[in-house]
Each structure stands twice: as C-alpha cells, then as structure tokens.
C-alpha positions in Angstrom: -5.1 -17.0 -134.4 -7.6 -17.9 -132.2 -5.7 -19.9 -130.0 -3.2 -17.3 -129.6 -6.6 -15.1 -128.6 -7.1 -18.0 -126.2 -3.8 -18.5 -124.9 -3.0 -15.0 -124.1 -5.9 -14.3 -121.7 -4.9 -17.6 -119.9 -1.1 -16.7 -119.8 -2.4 -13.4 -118.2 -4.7 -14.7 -115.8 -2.0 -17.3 -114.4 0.7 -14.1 -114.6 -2.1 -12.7 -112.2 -2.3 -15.8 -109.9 1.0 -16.3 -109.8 1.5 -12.6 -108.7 -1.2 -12.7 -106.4 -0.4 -15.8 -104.9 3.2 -14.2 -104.4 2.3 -11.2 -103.2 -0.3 -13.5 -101.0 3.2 -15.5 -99.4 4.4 -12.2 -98.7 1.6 -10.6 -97.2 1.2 -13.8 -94.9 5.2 -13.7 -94.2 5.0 -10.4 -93.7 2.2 -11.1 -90.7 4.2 -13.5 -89.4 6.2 -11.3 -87.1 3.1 -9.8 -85.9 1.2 -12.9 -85.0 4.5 -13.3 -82.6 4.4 -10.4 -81.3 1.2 -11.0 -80.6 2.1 -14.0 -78.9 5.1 -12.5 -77.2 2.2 -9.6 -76.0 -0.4 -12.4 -74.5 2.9 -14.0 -72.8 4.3 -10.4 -71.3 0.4 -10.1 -70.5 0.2 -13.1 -68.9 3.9 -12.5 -66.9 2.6 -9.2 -66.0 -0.2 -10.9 -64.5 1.5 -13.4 -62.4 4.1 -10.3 -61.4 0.9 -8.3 -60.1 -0.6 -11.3 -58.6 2.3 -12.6 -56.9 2.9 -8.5 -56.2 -0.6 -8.6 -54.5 -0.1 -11.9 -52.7 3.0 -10.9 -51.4 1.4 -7.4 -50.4 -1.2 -9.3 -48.8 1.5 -11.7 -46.7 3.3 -8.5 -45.8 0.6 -6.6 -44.4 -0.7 -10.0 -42.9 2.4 -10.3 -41.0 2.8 -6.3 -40.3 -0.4 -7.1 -38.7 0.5 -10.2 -36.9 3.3 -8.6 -35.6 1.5 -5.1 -34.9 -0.9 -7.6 -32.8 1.8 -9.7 -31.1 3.4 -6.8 -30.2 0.2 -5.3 -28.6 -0.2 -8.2 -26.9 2.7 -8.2 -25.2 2.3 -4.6 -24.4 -1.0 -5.1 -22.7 0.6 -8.0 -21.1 3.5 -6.1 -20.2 1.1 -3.4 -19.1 -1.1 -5.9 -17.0 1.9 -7.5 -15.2 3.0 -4.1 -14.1 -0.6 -3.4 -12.7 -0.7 -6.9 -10.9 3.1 -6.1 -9.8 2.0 -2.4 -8.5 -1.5 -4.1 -6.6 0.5 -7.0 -5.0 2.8 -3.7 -3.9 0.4 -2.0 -2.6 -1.1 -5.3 -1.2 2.0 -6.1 0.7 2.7 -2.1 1.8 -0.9 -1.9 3.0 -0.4 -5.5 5.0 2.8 -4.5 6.5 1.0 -0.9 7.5 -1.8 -3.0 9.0 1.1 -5.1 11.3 2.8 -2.0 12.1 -0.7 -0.8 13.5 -1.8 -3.9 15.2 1.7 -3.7 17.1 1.4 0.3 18.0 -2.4 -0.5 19.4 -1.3 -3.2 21.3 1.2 -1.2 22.6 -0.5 1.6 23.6 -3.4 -0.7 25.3 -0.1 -2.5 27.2 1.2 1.2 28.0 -2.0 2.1 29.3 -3.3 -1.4 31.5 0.1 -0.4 33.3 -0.3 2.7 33.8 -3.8 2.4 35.4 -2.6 -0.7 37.6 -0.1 1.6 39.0 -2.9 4.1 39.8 -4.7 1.4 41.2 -1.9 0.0 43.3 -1.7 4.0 44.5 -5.1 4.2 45.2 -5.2 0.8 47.5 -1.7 2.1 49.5 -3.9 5.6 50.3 -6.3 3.7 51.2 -4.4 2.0 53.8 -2.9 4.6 55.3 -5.9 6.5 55.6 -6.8 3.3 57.9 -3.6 3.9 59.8 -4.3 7.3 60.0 -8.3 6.6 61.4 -6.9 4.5 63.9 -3.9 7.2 65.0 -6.6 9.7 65.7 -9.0 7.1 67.6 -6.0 7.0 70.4 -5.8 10.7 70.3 -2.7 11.5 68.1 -2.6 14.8 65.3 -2.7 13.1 61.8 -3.3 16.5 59.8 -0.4 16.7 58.1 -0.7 13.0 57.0 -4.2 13.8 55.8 -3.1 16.8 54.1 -0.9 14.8 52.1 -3.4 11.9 51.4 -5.4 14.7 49.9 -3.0 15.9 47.8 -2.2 12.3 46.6 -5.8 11.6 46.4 -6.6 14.6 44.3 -3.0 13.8 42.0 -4.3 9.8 41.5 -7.9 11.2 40.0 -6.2 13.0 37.5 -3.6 10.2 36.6 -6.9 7.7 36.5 -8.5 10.4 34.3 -5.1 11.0 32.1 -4.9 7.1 31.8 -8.6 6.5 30.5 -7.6 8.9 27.7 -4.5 6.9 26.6 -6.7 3.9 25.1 -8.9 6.6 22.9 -6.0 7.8 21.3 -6.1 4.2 19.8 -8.4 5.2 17.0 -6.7 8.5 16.1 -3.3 7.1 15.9 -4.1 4.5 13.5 -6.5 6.1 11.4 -3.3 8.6 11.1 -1.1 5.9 10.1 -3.4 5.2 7.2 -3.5 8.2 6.3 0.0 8.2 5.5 1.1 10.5 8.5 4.4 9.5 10.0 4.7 7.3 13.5 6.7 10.0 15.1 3.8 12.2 14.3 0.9 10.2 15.0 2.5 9.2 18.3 3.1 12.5 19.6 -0.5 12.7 21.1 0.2 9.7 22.6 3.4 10.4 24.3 1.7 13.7 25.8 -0.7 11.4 27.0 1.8 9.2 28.7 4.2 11.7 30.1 1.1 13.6 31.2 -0.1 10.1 33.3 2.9 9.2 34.6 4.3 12.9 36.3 1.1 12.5 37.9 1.3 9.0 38.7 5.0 9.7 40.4 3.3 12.9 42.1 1.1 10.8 44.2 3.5 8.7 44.8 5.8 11.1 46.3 3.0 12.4 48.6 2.0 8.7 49.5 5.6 8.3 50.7 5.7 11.8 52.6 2.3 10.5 54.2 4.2 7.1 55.0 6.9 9.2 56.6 4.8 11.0 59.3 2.5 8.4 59.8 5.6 6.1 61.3 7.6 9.4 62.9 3.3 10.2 64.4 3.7 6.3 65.4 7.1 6.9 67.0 6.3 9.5 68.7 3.3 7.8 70.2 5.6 4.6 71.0 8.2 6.9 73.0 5.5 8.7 74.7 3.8 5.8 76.0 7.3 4.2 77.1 7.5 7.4 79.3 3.6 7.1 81.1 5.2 3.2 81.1 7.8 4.4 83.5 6.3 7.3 85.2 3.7 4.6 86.4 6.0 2.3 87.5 7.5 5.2 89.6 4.2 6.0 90.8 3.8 2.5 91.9 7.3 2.0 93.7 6.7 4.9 95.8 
C-alpha cells in the first residue's frame, strides 16, 4: 500500500514533466516563426538600409552632377558672355581705327586743299606785284595807268580776302574731326569746309580776272605808247629831211 502511495505521486509528477516538457516543445515551436520573422525584420531592416543609403548616395551623385553641370554650363555662359565682350571691343577697336584713317585722310586733305589754295594767292599776289612795276614805269615816261591801277586795287583788295578765307581753311581741321568722332556724318562735318573752299576760291578767280583785265590795258597802254612813238619817229625824220 505504500508503494502504491509512493508510485502514484511519481507517476503524477512525470505526467507533469512529460506535459510540461510538451507543452515546453510547443511553446518553443511555436516561437520559432517569430525568431524568423525576426530575422526576416533585421534583413528587411538592413535592405531598407542599403535602399536609403544607396537612395542618398545616388541623391548625392545626382545633385553632384546637377551641379557640375549647373557649373559647366555657367562657365560656358560666362565664356560665351566674355567672347562676345572681346568680340564687341575688338569691333569697336577696329571701327574706332578705321574712323581714325578716315580722319587722318580728310585732315590731310584739307591741309593739301588749303597749301594750294594759298600758293595760288601767292602766285596772284607776285603777278600784281609785277604789274604794278610795269605800271610805275608806264607813268615815269608820262602814260595814264589809272585804269590799270584801279584794277590792281580791286585785285589787291580780292587777294586779301582769299589769303584771309584760306588761313581759315586749316582751322576747320580741328572741328571736322572732332565732328567725325562724335559720330556726325562726313557730308556734314564737311560742309563748313566746302563753304570755306568755295568761299577762297570765287575770290581767288576774282582777282584773277582783274589781274588779267589789268594785263589787258597795261599792253593796249604799251601799244599805244609804241604807235605813238613810231609817229614822233617819223615826224622827226620829216623834220630832218626838210
């Protein structure tokens, strides 16, 4: 009897061990699945994590080369931008050098135009001059020269003005070509100049023409003289024959 008392206890305590240890088996099977989810979490964890880095990296390489090409393309805008410049200056450069020609030409025309001019007044100035002589020497033998003076006056008078209107011709250098670079027009600038000139030059051919008329009495005054001395010429040799 008591060994049954004995046995039962023990047959009950391994009924408990054996249920424990069972439901033990099933508690540990039944965490299994959890432990791999677990795992299957840290892996998705750790792939989310290499997604987000590589997201970031490649974030990182796209705005590096957004910028790199942002900055290239600047670059060669500011190039771009700088070429133009250099491409306007050299422009301008070449604009401004061919102004500068044009006006070295047009000044050195003018001072041609007006060295001309005043040699002709000088050459006008030495043939009065002359005739005056002729004229002084006419009146020494007794002959009327008035008419010839009157007209050296008035070519005397006509060559100070022309000498006067020429002296001005090489001052308009400065105003013409500080015109020019101001961006006024040749035809404009000039048109002082060819005032100037057309101004010198009826003058010029005025006392010429008066010169000439001068020229013209002074040899009709000298034939005159020649035919009245051919006449005293004969009249004495009539004298002398009676």
């Amino acid at each position: 009897m008591k060994n049954i008392t004995f046995i039962i206890p023990l047959a009950i305590f391994a009924l408990m061990a054996s249920t424990g240890f069972a439901l033990a088996q099933e508690r540990t099977t039944a965490e299994r699945p959890t432990l791999q989810e677990r795992l299957n979490e840290k892996r998705d964890t750790l792939l989310e994590k290499e997604d987000v880095e590589k997201r970031r990296e490649a974030t990182v390489e796209t705005q590096e080369a957004t910028t790199r090409v942002q900055g290239e393309a600047e670059e060669r805008r500011v190039a771009a931008e700088e070429k133009a410049a250099q491409q306007q200056t050299q422009a301008q450069e070449k604009r401004a050098q061919a102004l500068e020609g044009r006006i070295l030409r047009i000044e050195a025309l003018i001072l041609r135009m007006g060295s001309r001019l005043g040699a002709a007044t000088e050459r006008l100035q030495i043939l009065s001059e002359r005739i005056l002589s002729r004229v002084e020497k006419f009146e020494e033998r007794g002959v009327d020269m008035q008419s010839v003076r009157n007209l050296l006056t008035t070519a005397g008078d006509t060559i100070i003005d022309a000498k006067n209107a020429v002296a001005d011709i090489p001052i308009l250098v400065t105003t013409i070509s500080e015109s020019l670079r101001a961006g006024e027009t040749p035809a404009d600038a000039l048109a002082s100049l060819r005032e100037a000139v057309k101004g010198a030059v009826e003058k010029i051919r005025t006392a010429h023409r008066a010169l000439v008329e001068a020229v013209v009495e002074l040899k009709d005054a000298a034939s005159e003289e020649d035919e009245g001395n051919e006449g005293d010429d004969e009249e004495e040799n009539e004298n002398s024959t009676e």
